[in-house]
Backbone bond lengths (Angstrom), bond angles and torsions (degrees), N, CA, C in turn:
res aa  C-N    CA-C-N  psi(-1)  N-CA   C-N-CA  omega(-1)  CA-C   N-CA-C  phi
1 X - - - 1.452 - - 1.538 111.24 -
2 X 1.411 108.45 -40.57 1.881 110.55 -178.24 1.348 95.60 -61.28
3 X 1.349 144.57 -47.19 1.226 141.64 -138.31 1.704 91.58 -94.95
4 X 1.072 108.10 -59.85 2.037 95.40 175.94 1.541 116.23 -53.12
5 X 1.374 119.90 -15.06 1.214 129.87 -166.99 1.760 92.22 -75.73
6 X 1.482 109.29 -83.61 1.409 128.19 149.76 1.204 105.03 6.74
7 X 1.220 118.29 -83.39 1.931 130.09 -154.69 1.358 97.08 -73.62
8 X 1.611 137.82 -32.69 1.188 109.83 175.53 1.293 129.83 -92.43
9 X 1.412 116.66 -9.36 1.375 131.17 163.35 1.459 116.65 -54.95
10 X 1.435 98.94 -57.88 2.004 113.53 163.92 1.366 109.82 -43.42
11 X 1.614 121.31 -51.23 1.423 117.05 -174.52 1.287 104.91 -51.10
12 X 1.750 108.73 -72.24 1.420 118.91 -152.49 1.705 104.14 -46.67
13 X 1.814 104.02 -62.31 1.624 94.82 164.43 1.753 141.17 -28.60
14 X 1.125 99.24 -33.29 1.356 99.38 -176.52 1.929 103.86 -82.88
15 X 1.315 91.58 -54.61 1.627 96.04 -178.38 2.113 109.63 -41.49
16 X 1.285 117.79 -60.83 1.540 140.22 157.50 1.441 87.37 -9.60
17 X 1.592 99.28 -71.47 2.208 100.19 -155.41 1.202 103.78 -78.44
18 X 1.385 134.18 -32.66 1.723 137.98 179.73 1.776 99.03 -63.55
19 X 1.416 145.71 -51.45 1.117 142.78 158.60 1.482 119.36 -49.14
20 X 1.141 114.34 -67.77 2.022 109.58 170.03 1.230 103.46 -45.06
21 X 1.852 134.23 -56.01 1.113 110.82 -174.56 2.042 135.63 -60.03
22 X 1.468 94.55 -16.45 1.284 107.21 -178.78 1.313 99.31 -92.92
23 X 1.861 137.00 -43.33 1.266 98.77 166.75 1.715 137.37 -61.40
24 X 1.369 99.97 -32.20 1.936 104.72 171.10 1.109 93.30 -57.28
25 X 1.435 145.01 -42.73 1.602 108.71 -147.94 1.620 92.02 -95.78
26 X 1.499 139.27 -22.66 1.357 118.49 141.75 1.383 148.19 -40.54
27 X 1.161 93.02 -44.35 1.639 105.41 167.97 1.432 117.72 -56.48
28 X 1.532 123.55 -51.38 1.233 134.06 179.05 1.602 115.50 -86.49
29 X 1.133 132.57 -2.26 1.388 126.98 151.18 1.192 115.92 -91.21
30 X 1.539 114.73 -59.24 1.644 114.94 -179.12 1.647 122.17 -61.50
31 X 1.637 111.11 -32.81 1.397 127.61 177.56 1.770 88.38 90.80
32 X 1.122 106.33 -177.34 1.598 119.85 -151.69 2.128 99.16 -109.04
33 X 1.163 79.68 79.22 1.855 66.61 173.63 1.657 109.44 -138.49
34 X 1.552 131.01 -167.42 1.185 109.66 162.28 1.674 140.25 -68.85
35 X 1.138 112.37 -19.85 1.497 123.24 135.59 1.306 124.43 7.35
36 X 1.475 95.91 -94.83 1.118 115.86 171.27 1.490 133.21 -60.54
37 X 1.543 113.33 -46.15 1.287 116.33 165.47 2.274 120.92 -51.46
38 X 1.197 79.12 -30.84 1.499 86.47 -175.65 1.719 78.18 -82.98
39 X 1.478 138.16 -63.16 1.545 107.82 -155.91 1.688 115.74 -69.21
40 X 1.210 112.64 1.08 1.530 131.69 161.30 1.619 132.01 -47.50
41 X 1.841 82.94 -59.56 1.688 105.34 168.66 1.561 124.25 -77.70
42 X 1.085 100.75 -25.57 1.395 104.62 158.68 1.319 145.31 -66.63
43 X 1.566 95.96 -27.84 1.309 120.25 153.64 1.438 117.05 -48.75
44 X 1.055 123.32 -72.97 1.886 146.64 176.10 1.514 114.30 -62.99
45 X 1.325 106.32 0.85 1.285 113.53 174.92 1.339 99.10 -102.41
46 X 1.701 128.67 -52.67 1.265 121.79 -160.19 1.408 133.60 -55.70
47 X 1.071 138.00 80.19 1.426 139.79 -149.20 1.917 107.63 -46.29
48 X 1.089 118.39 -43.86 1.120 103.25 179.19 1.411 124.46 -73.24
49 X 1.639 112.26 -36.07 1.396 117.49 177.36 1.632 104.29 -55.19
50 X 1.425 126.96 -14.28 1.718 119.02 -154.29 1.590 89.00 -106.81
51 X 1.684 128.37 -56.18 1.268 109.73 144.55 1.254 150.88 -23.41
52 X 1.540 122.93 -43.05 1.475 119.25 141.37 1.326 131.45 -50.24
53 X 1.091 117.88 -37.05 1.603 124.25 -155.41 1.779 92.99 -95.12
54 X 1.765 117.09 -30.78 1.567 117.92 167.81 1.547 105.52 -49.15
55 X 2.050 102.20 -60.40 2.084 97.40 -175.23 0.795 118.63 -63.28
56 X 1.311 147.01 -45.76 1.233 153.25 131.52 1.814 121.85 -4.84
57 X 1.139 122.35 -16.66 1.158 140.00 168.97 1.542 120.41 -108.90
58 X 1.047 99.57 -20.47 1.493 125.74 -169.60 1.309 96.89 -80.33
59 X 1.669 121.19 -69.51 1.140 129.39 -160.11 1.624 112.73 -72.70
60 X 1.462 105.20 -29.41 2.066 108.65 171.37 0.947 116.11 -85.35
61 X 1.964 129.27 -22.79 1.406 114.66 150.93 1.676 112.78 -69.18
62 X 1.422 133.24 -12.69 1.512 120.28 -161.20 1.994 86.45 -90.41
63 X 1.534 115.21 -44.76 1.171 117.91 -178.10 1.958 117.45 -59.04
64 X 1.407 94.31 -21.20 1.526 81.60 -173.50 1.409 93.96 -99.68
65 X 1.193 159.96 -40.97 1.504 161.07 135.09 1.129 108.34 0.37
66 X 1.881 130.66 -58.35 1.189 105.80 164.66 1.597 144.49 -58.61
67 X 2.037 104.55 -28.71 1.390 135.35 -173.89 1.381 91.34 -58.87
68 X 1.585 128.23 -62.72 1.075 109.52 177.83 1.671 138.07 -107.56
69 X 0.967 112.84 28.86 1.437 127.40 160.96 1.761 92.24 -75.73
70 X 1.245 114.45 -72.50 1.307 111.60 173.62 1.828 138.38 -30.93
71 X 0.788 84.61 -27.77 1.952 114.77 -177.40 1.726 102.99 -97.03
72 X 1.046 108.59 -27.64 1.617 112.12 176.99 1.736 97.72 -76.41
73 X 0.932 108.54 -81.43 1.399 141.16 165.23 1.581 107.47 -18.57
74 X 0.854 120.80 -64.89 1.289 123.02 160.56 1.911 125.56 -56.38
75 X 1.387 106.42 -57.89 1.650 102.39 145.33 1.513 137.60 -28.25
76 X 1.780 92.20 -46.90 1.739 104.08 -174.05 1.809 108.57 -61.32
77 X 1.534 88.51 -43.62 1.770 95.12 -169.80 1.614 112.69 -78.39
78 X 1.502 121.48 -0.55 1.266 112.53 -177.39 1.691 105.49 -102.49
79 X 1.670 117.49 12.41 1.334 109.15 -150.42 1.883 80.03 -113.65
């Protein structure tokens, strides 16, 4: 149960910073106009791009869940 707990917290986190990072780096190349807001929504619209960016979230919360389950785990047995 800790470890699914873990992996989806990791997911959701990662997914959170992979979206902020693509809106800042829109915002700051394109500059802030309707433009952009419309090439924004399009983004969050595209079903496959949002599916990628879910496995892709999936797999750095499943990768960091193991990093530290492991690191716990390893703590537990040295105490």
């Amino acid at each position: 149960m800790y470890f699914m707990r873990l992996w989806t917290i990791s997911a959701l986190a990662s997914l959170v910073a992979m979206l902020v990072v693509l809106a800042a780096w829109l915002l700051v190349h394109l500059g802030f106009d309707d433009e952009t807001m419309s090439l924004l929504l399009s983004y969050l619209t595209n079903v496959r791009l949002v599916l990628l960016a879910v496995a892709v979230s999936a797999l750095i919360g499943l990768l960091e869940a193991i990093v530290m389950t492991s690191l716990y785990r390893r703590r537990r047995k040295r105490s």
